[in-house]
PASEBA-1860 file (N, C-alpha, C; in nm, 3 decimals):
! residues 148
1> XXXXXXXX> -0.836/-1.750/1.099/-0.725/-1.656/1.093/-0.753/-1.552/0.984 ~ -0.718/-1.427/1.036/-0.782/-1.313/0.926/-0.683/-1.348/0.800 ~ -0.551/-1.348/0.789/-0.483/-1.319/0.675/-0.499/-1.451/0.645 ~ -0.530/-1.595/0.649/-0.574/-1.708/0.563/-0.636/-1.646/0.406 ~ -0.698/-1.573/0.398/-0.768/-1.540/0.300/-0.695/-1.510/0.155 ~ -0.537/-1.412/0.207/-0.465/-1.371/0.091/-0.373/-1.492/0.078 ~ -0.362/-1.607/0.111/-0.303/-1.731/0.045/-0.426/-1.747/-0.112 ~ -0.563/-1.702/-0.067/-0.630/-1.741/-0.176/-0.629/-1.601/-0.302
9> XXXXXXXX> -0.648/-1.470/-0.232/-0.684/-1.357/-0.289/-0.596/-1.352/-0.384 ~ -0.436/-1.320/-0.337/-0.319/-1.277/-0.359/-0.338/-1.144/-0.495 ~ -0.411/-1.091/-0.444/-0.419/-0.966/-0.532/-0.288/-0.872/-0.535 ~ -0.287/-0.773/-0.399/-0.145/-0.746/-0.377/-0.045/-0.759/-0.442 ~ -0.008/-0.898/-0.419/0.100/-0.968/-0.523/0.138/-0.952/-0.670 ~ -0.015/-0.854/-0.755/-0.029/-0.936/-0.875/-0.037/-0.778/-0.904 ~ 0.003/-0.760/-1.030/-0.053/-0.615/-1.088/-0.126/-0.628/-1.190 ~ -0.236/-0.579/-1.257/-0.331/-0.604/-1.317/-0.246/-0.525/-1.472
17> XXXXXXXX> -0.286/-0.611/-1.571/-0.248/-0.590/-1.731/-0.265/-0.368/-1.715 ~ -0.180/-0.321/-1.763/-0.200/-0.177/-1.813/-0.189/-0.069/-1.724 ~ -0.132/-0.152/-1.559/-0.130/-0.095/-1.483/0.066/-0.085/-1.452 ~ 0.127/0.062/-1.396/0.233/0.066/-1.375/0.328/-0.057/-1.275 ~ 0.449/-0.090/-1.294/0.462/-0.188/-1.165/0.456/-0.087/-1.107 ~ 0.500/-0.206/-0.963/0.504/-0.170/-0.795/0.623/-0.220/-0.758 ~ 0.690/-0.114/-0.705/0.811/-0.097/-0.675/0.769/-0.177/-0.523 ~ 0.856/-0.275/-0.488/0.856/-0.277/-0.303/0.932/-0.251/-0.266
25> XXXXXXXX> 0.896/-0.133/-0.167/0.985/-0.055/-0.078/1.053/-0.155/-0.027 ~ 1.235/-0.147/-0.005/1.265/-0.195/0.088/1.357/-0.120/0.215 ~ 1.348/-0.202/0.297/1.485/-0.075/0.428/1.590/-0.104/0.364 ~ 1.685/-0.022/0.413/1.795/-0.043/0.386/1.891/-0.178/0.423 ~ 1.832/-0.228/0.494/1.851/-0.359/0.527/1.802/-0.460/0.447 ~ 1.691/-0.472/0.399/1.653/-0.577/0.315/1.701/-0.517/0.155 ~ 1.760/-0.437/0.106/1.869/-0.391/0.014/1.951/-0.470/-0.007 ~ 1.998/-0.492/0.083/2.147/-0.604/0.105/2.081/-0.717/0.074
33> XXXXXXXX> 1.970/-0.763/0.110/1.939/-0.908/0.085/1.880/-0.919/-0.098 ~ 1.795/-0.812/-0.111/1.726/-0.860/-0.243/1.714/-0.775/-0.313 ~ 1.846/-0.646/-0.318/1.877/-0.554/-0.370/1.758/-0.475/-0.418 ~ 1.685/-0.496/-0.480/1.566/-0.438/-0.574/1.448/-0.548/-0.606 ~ 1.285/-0.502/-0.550/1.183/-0.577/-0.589/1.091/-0.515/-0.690 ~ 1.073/-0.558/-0.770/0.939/-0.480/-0.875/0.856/-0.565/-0.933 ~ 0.721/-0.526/-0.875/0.618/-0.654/-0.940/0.545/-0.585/-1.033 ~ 0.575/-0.671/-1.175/0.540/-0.610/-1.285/0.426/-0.697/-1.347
41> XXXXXXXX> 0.412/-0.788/-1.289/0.279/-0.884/-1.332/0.217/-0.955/-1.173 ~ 0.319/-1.012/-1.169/0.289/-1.131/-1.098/0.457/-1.134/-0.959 ~ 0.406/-1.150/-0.843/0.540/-1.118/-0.729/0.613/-1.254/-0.773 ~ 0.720/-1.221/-0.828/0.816/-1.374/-0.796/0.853/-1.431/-0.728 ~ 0.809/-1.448/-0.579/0.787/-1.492/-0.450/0.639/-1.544/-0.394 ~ 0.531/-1.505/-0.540/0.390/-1.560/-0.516/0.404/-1.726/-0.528 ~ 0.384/-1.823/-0.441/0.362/-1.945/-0.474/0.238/-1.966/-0.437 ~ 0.171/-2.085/-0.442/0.021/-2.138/-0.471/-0.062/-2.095/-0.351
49> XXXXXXXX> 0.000/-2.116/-0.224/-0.017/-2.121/-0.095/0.026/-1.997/-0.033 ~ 0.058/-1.892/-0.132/0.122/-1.712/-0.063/0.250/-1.696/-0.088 ~ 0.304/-1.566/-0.005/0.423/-1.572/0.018/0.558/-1.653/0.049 ~ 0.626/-1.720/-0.087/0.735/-1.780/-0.053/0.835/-1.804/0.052 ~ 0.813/-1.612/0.115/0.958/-1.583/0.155/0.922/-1.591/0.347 ~ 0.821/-1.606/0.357/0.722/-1.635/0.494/0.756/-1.499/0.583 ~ 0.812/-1.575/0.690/0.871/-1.426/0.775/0.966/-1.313/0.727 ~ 1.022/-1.386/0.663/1.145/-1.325/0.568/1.125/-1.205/0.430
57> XXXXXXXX> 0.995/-1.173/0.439/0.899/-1.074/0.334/0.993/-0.950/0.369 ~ 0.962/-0.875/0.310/1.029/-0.756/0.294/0.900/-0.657/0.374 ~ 0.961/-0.562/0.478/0.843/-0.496/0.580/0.734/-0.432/0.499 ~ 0.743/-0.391/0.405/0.663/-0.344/0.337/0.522/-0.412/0.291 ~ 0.588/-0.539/0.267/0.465/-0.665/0.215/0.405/-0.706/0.352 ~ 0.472/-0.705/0.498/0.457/-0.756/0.629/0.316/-0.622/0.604 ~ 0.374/-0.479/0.629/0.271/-0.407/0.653/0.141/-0.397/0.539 ~ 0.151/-0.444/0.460/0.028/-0.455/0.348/-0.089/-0.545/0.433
65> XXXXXXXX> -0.207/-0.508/0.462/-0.254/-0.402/0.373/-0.243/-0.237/0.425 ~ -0.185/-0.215/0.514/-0.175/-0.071/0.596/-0.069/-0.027/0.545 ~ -0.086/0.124/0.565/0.033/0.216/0.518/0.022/0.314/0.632 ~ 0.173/0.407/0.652/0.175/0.461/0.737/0.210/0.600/0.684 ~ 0.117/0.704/0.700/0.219/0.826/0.657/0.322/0.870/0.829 ~ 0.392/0.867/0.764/0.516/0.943/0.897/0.490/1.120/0.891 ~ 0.448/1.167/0.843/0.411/1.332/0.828/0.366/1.332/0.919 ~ 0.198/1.283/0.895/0.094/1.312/0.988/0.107/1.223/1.109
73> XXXXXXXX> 0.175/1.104/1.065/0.157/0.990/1.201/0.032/0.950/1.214 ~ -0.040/0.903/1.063/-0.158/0.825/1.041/-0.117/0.702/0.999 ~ -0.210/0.630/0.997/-0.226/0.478/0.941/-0.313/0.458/0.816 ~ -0.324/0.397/0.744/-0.442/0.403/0.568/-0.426/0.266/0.577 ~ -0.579/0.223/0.574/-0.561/0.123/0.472/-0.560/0.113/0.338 ~ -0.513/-0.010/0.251/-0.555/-0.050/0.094/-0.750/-0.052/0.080 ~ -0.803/0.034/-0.006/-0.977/0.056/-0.015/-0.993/-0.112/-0.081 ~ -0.886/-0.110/-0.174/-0.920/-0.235/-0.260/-0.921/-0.378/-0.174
81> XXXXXXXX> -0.837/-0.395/-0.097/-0.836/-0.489/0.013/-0.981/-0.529/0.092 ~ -1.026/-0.682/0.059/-1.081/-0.713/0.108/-1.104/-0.762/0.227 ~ -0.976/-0.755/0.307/-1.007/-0.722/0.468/-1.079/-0.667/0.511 ~ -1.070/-0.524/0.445/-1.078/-0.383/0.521/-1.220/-0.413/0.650 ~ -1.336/-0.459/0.567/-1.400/-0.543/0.647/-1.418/-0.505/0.831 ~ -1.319/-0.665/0.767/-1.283/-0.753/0.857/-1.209/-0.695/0.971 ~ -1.073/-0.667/0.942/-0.989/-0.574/0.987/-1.031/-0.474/1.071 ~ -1.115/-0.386/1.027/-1.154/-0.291/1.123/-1.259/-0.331/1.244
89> XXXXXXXX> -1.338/-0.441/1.201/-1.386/-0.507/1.284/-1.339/-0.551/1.375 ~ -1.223/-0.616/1.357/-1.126/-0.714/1.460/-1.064/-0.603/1.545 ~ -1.051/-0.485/1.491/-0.933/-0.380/1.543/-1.007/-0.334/1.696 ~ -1.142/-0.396/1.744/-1.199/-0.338/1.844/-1.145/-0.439/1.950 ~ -1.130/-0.572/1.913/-1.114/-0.659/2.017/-0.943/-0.670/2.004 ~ -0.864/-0.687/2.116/-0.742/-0.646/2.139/-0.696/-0.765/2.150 ~ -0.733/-0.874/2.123/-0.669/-0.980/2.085/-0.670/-1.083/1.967 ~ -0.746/-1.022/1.874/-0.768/-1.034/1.743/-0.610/-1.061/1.630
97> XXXXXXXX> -0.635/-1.116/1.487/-0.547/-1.094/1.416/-0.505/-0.940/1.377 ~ -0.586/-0.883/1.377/-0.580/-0.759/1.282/-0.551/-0.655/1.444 ~ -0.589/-0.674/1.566/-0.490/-0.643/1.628/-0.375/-0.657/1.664 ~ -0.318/-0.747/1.631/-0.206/-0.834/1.671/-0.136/-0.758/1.581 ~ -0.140/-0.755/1.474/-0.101/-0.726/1.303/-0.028/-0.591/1.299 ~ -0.161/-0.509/1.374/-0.146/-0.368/1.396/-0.018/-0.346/1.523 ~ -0.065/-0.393/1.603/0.072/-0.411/1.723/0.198/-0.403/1.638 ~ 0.208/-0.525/1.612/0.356/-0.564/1.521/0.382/-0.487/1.482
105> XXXXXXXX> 0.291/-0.405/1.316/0.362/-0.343/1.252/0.408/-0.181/1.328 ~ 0.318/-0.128/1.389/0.350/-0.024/1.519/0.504/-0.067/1.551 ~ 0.534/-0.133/1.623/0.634/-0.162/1.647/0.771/-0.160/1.592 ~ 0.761/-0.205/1.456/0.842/-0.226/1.361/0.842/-0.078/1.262 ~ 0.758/-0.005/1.278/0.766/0.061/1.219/0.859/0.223/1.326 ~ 0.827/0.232/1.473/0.851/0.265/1.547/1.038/0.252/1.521 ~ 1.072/0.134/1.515/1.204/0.092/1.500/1.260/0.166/1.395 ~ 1.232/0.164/1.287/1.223/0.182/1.127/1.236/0.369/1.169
113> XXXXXXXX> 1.165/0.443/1.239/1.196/0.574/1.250/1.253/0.609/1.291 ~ 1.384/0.527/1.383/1.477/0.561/1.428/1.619/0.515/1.286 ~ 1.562/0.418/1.293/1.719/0.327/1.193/1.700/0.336/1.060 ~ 1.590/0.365/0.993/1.606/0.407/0.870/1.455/0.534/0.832 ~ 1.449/0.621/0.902/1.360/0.710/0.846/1.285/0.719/0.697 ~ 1.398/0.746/0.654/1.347/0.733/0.501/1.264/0.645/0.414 ~ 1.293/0.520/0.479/1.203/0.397/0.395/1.040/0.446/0.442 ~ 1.015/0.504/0.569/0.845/0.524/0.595/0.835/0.580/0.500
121> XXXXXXXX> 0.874/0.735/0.451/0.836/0.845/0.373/0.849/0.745/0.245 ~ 0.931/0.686/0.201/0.968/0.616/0.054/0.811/0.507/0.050 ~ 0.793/0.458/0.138/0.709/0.326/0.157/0.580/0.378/0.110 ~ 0.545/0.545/0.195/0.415/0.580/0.219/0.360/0.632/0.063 ~ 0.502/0.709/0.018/0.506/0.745/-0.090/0.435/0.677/-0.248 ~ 0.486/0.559/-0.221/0.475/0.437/-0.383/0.342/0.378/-0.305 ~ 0.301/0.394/-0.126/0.127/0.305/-0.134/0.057/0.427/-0.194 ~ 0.076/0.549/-0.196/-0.026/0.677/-0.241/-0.021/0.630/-0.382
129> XXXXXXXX> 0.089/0.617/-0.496/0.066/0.619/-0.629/0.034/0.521/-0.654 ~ 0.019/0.405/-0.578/-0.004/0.290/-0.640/-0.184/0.238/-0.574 ~ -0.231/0.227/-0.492/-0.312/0.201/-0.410/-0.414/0.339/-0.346 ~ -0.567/0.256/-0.315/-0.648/0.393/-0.292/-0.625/0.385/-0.129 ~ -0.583/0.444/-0.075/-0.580/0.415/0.083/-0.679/0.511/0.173 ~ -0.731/0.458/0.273/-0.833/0.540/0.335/-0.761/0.531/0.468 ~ -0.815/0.656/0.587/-0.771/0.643/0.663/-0.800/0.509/0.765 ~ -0.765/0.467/0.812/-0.768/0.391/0.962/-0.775/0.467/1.087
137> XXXXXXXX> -0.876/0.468/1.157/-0.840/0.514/1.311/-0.754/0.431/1.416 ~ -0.675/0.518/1.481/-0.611/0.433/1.554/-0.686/0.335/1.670 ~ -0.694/0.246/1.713/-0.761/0.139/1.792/-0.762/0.168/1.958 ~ -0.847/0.214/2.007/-0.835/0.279/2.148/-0.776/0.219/2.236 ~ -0.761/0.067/2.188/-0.739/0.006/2.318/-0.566/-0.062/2.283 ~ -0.508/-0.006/2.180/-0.359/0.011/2.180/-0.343/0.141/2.212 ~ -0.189/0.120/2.296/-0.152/0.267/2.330/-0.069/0.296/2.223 ~ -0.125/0.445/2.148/-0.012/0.499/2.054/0.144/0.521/2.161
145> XXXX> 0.206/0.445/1.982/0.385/0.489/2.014/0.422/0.603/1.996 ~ 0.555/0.639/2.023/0.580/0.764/2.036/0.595/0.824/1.878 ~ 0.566/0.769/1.773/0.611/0.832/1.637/0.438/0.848/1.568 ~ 0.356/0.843/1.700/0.205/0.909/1.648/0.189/0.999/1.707
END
């Protein structure tokens, strides 16, 4: 399984000594649940084995390591992410994790431009200051949604 790996990595999660936190974007929906996230060392939802909060992550952490600008209607990955790899590798075969991954978040993010616009631009915003992101090509053998 591709994402097995960040149960071990959990870089993401962690902000390195001297570095600004990381705000996690949330929708306006996950507002209501956990009002405000900021990882200023270490995610307080990191346990030994990953993410505490499992499905229940906030979309932002779901879409890590990808970012989406809504301007252009591109995709970036995290450079620092040791997927990246992997990931783009997998992104050829259409039944892969990192296709699957990509599906989902397409999807969810598709949703997200109707019901809360703002969180893409807010989301895309804090992965630019915080993270080196490179582009991603989109995967030929998904059909772009209508918000690419």
């Amino acid at each position: 399984m591709l994402f097995d790996h960040c149960a071990k990595c959990q870089s993401c999660c962690n902000v390195d000594s001297g570095y600004s936190p990381l705000e996690i974007t949330l929708t306006q929906k996950e507002t209501k649940v956990f009002r405000y996230l900021c990882i200023e060392d270490q995610c307080e939802y990191l346990g030994e084995k990953g993410c505490k909060l499992g499905d229940s992550k906030p979309l932002s952490c779901k879409l890590y390591p990808l970012s989406y600008d809504p301007q252009v209607k591109k995709y970036y990955f995290d450079a620092a992410c040791p997927l990246l790899p992997e990931y783009k590798r997998q992104l050829k075969d259409s039944s892969s994790d990192a296709s699957n991954h990509f599906r989902e978040m397409n999807a969810l993010l598709e949703e997200m431009s109707v019901v809360d616009p703002k969180f893409l631009s807010r989301n895309h915003a804090v992965d630019l200051d915080f993270f080196e992101l490179v582009p991603l090509p989109h995967p030929s053998h998904l059909k772009k949604s209508n918000h690419e």
